[in-house]
Each structure stands twice: as structure tokens, then as C-alpha cells.
N, CA and C atoms as an extended XYZ file, in Angstrom:
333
Properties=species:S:1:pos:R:3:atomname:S:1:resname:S:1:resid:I:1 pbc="F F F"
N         0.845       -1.173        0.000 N   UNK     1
C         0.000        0.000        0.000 CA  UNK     1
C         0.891        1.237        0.000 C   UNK     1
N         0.552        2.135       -0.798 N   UNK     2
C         1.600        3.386       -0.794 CA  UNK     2
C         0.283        4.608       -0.593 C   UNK     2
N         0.939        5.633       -0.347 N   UNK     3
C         0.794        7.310       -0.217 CA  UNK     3
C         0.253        7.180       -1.449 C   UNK     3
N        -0.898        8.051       -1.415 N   UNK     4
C        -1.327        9.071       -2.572 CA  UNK     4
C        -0.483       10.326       -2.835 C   UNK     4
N        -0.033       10.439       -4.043 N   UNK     5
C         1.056       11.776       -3.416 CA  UNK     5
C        -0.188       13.330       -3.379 C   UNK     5
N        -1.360       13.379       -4.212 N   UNK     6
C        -1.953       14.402       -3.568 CA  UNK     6
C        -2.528       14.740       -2.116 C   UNK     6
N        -2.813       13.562       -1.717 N   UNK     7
C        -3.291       14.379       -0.165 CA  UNK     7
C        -2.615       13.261        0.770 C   UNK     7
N        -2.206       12.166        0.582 N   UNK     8
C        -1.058       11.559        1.840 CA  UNK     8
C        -1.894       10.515        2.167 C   UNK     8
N        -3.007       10.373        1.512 N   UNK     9
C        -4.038        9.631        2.379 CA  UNK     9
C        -3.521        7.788        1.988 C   UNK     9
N        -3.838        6.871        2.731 N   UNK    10
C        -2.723        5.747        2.213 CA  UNK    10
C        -4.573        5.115        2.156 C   UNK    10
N        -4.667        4.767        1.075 N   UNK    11
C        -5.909        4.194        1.092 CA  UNK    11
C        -6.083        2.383        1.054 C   UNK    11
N        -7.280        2.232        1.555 N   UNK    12
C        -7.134        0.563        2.047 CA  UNK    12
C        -7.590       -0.102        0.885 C   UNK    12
N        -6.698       -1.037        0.852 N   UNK    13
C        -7.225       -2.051       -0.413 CA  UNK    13
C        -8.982       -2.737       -0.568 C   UNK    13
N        -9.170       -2.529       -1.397 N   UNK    14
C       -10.354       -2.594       -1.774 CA  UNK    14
C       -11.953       -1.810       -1.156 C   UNK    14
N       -11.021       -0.437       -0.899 N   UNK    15
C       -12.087        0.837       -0.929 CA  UNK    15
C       -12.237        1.886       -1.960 C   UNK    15
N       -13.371        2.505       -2.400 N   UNK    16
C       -13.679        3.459       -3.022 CA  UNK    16
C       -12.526        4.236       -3.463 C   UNK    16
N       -11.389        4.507       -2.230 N   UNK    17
C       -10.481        5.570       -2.369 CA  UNK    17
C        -9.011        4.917       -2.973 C   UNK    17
N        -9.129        3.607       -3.031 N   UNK    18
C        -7.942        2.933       -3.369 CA  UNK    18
C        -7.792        3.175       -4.964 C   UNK    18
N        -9.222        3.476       -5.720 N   UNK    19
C        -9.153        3.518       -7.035 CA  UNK    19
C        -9.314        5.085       -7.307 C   UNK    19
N        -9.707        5.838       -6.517 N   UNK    20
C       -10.154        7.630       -7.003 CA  UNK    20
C        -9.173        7.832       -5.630 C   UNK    20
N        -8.076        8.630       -5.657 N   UNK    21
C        -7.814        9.338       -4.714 CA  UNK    21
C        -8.328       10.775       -4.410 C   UNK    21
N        -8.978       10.730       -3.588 N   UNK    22
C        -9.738       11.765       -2.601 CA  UNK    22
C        -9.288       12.314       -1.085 C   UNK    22
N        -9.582       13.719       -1.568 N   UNK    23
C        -8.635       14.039        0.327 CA  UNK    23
C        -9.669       13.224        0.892 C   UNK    23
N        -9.078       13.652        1.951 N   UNK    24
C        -9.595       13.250        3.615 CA  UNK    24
C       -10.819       13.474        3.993 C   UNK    24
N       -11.448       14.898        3.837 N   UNK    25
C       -12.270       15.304        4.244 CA  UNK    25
C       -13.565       15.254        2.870 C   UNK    25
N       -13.165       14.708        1.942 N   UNK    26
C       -14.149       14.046        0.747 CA  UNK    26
C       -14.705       12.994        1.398 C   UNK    26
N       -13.690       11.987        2.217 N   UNK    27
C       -13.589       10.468        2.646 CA  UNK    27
C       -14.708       10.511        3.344 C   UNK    27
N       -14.708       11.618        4.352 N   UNK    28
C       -15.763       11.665        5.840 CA  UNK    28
C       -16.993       12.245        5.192 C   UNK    28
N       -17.259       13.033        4.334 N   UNK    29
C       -18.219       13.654        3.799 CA  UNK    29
C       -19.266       12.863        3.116 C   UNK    29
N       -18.429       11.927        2.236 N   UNK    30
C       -19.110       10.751        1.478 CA  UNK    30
C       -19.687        9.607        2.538 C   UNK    30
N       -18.841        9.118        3.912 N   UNK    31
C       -19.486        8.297        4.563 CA  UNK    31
C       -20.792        9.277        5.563 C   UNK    31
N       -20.493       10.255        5.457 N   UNK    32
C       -21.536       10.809        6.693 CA  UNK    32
C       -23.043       11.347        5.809 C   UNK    32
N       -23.097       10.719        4.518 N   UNK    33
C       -23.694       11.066        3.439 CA  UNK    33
C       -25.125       10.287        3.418 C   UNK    33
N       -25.460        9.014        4.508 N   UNK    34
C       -26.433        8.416        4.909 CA  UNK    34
C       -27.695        9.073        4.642 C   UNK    34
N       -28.330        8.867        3.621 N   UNK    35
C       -30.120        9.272        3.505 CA  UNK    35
C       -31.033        8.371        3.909 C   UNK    35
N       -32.284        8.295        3.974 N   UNK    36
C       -33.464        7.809        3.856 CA  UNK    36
C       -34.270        8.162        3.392 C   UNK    36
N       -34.946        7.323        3.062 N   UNK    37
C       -36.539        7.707        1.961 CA  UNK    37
C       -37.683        7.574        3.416 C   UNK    37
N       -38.090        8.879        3.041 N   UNK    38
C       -39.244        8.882        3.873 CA  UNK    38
C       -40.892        9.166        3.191 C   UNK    38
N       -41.835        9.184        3.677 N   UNK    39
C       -42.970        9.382        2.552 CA  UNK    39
C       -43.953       10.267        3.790 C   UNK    39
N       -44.767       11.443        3.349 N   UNK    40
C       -45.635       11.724        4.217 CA  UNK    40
C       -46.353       12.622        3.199 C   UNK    40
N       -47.870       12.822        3.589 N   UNK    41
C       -48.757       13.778        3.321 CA  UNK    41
C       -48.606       15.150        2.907 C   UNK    41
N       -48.867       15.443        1.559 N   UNK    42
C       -48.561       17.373        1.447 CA  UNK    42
C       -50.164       17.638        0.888 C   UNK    42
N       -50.434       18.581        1.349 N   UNK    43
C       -51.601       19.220        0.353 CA  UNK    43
C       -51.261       20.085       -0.651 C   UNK    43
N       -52.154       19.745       -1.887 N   UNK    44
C       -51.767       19.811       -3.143 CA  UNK    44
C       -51.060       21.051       -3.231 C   UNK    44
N       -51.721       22.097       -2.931 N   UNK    45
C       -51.540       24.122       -2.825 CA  UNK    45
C       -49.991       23.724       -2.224 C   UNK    45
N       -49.678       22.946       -1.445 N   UNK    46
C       -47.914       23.047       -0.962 CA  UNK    46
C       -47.461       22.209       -2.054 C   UNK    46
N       -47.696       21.329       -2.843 N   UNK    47
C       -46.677       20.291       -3.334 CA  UNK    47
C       -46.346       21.242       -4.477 C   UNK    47
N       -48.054       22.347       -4.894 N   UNK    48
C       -47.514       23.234       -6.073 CA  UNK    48
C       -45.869       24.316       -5.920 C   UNK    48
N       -46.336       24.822       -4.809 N   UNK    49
C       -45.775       25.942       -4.392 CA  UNK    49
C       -44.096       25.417       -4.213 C   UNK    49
N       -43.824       24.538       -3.889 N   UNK    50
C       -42.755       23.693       -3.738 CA  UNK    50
C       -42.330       23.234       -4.908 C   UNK    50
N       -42.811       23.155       -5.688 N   UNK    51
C       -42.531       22.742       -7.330 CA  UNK    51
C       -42.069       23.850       -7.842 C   UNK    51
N       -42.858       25.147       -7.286 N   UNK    52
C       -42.613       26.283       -8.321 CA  UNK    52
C       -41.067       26.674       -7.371 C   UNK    52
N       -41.155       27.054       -6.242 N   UNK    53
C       -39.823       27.225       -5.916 CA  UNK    53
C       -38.668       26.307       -6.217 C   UNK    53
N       -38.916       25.047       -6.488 N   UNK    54
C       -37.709       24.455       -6.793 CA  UNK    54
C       -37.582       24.658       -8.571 C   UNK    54
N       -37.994       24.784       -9.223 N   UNK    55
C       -37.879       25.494      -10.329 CA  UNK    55
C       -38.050       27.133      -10.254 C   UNK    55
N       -37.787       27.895      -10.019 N   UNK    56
C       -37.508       29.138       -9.828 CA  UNK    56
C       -35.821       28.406       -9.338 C   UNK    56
N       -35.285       28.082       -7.909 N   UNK    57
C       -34.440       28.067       -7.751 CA  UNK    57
C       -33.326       27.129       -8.350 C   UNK    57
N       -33.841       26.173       -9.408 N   UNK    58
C       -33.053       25.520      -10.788 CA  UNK    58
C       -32.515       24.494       -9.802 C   UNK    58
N       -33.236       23.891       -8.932 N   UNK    59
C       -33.325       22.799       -8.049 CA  UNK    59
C       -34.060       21.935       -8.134 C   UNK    59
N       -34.391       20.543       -7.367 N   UNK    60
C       -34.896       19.641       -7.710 CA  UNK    60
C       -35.523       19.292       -6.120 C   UNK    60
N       -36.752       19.149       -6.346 N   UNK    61
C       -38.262       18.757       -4.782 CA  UNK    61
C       -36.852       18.273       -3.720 C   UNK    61
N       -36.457       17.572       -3.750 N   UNK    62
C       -35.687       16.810       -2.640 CA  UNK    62
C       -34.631       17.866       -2.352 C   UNK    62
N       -34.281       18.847       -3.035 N   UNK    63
C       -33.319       19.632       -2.447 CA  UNK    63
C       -33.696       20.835       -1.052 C   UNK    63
N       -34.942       21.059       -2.048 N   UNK    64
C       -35.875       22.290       -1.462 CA  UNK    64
C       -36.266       21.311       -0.431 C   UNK    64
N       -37.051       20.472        0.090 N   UNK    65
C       -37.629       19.820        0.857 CA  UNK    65
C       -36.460       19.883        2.214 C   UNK    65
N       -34.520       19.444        1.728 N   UNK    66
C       -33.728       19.050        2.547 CA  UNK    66
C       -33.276       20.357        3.441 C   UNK    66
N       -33.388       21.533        2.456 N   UNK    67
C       -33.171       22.626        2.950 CA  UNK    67
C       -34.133       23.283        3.816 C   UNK    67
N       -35.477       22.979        3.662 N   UNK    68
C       -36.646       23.461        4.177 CA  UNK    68
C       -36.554       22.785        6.275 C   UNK    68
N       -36.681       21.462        5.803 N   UNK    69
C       -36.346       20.578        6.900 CA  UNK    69
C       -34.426       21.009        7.908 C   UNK    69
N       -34.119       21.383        7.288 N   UNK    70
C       -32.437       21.958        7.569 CA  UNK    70
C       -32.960       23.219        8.934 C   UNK    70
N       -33.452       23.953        7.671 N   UNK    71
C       -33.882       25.494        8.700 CA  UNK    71
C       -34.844       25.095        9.955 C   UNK    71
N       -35.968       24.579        9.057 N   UNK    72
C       -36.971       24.308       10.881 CA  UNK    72
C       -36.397       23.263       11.550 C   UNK    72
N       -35.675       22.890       11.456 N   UNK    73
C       -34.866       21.700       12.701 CA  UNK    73
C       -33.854       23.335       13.242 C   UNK    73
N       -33.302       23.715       12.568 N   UNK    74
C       -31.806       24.813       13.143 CA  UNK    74
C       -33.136       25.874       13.960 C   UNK    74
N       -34.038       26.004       13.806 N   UNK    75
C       -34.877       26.658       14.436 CA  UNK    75
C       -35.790       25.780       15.721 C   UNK    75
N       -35.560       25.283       15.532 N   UNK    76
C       -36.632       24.367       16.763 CA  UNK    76
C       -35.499       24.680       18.055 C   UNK    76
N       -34.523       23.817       17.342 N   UNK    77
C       -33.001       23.412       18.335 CA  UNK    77
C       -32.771       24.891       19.068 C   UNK    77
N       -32.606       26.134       18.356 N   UNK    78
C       -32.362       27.033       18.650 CA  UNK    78
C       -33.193       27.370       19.595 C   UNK    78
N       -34.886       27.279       19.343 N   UNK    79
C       -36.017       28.105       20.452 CA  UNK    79
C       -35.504       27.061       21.739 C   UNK    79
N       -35.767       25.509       21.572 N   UNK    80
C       -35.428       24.599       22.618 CA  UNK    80
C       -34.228       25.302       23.298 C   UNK    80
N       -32.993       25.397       22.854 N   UNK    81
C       -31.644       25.986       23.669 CA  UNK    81
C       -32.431       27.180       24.562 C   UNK    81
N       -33.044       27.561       24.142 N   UNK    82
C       -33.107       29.429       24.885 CA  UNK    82
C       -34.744       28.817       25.869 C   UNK    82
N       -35.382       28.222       25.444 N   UNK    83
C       -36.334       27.674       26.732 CA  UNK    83
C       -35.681       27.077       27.948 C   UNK    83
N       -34.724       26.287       27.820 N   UNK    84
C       -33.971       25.443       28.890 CA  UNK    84
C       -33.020       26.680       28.949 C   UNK    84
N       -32.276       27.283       28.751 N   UNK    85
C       -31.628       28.333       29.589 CA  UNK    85
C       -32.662       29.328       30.079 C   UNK    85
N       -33.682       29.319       29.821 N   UNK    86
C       -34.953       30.686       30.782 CA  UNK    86
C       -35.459       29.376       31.595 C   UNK    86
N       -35.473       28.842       31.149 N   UNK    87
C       -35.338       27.590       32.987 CA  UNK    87
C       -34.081       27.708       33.859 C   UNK    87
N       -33.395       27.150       33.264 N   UNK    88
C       -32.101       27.149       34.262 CA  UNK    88
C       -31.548       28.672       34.686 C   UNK    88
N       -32.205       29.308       34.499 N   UNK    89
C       -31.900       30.925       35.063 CA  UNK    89
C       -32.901       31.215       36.058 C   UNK    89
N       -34.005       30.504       36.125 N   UNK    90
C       -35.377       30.642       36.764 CA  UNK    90
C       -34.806       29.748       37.820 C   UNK    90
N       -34.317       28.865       37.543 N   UNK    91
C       -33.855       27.815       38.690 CA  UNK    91
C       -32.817       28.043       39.444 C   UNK    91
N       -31.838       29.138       38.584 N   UNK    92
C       -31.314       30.085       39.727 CA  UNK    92
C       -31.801       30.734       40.443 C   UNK    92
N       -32.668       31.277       40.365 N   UNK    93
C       -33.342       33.020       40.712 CA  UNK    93
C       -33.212       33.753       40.115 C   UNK    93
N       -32.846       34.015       39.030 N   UNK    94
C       -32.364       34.905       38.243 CA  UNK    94
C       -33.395       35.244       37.546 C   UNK    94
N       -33.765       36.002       38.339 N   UNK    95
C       -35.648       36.355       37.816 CA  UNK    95
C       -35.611       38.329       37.637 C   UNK    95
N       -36.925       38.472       37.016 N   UNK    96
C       -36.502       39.798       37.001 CA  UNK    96
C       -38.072       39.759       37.338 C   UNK    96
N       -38.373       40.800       38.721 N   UNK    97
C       -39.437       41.179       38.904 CA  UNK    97
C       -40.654       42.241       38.124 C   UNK    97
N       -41.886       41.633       38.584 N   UNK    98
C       -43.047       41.818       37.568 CA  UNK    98
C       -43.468       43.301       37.948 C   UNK    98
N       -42.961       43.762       38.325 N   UNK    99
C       -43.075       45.801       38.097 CA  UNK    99
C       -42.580       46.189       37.603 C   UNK    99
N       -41.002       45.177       37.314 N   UNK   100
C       -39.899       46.089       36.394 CA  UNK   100
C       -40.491       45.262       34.803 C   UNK   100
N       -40.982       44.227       34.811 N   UNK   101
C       -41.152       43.551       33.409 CA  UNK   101
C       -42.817       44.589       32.912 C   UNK   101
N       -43.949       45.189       33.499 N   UNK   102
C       -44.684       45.941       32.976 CA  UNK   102
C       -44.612       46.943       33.127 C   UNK   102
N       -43.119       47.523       33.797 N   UNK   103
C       -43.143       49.073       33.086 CA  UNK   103
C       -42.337       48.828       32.098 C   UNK   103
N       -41.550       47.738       31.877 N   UNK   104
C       -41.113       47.590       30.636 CA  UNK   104
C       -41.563       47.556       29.010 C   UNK   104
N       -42.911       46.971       29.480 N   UNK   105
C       -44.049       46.489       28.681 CA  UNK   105
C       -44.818       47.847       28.053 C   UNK   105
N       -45.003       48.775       28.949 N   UNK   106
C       -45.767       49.988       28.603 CA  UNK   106
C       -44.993       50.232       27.520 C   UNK   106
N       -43.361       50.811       27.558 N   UNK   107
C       -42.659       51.425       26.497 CA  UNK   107
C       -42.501       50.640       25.191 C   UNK   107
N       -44.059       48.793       24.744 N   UNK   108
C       -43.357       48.662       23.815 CA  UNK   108
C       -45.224       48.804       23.046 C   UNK   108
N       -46.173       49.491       23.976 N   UNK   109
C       -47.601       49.841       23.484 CA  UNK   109
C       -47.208       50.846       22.186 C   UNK   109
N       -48.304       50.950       21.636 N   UNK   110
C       -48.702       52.326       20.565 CA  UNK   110
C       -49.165       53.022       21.425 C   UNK   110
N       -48.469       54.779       20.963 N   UNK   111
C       -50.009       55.432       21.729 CA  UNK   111
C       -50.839       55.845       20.528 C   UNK   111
């Protein structure tokens, strides 16, 4: 077994990389590359609207779908993080009293 001389990587006999040399970080990218087929319910007015954006954006349903699912997961995770830290601040004491939170409140009315 020898060195690849582009990236050093000594690849194992009878893998993918023994015949295409690929850095390193191709190697991990391609194994962490695991999909599944999943199937669920859209109503029609979304499957359109999703069609038209993935053609507007010169993409294909499964891309738009992966990206869609990307953001509201990075958004869930995010609200979840900041609920459990306004717990664990509450579970300090680290409270801010309710005269100072509705005169706070007044300055965010219309007049």
C-alpha cells in the first residue's frame, strides 16, 4: 500500500479511495452522506408551491424539501436551547421582577 502523493491519504485495499484518490475530508463527507426515503402527506396548494420554488431556484423537490427541513430543525433546536436556559436561570433566581417587566411592557404599546 503506498501514499497518494496528492493528499497523503494511504488508502485501504479494496475501498472506493484505493481507485479515485480523494482528500480526507471528501472520505468523511461521502461516509456521513447516509439518507433515507421517507414518505408523508402534502396538500396539493404546498406540493404546487414547492414545485414552483424548486424550479424558480433551478433545483430539484428533494433539495428544497432538505433545505426546508435543515432550517426548521436549526430553528426548533435554537427556540429549545433558549427555553432550557430561561429555565435554568429561573432555577437560579435569576428572575426579574413583575413591576420592572410591565413598566417595561408599557414602552413597547402604541399610543
Amino acid at each position: 500500500m503506498t501514499s497518494s502523493p496528492k493528499s497523503g491519504v494511504r488508502p485501504q485495499s479494496g475501498c472506493a479511495s484505493a481507485h479515485f484518490p480523494l482528500l480526507p475530508h471528501y472520505i468523511v463527507l461521502l461516509r456521513n452522506m447516509d439518507k433515507q426515503t421517507i414518505s408523508f402527506r402534502l396538500d396539493s396548494d404546498k406540493l404546487q408551491e414547492l414545485d414552483t420554488l424548486a424550479k424558480a431556484m433551478e433545483r430539484d423537490r428533494t433539495f428544497v424539501l432538505n433545505e426546508a427541513i435543515r432550517s426548521y430543525l436549526d430553528i426548533q433546536r435554537w427556540h429549545l436551547e433558549h427555553i432550557r436556559a430561561g429555565i435554568h436561570a429561573a432555577d437560579a433566581g435569576d428572575l426579574v421582577d413583575h413591576t420592572e417587566v410591565k413598566k417595561s411592557a408599557k414602552t413597547w404599546r402604541r399610543h
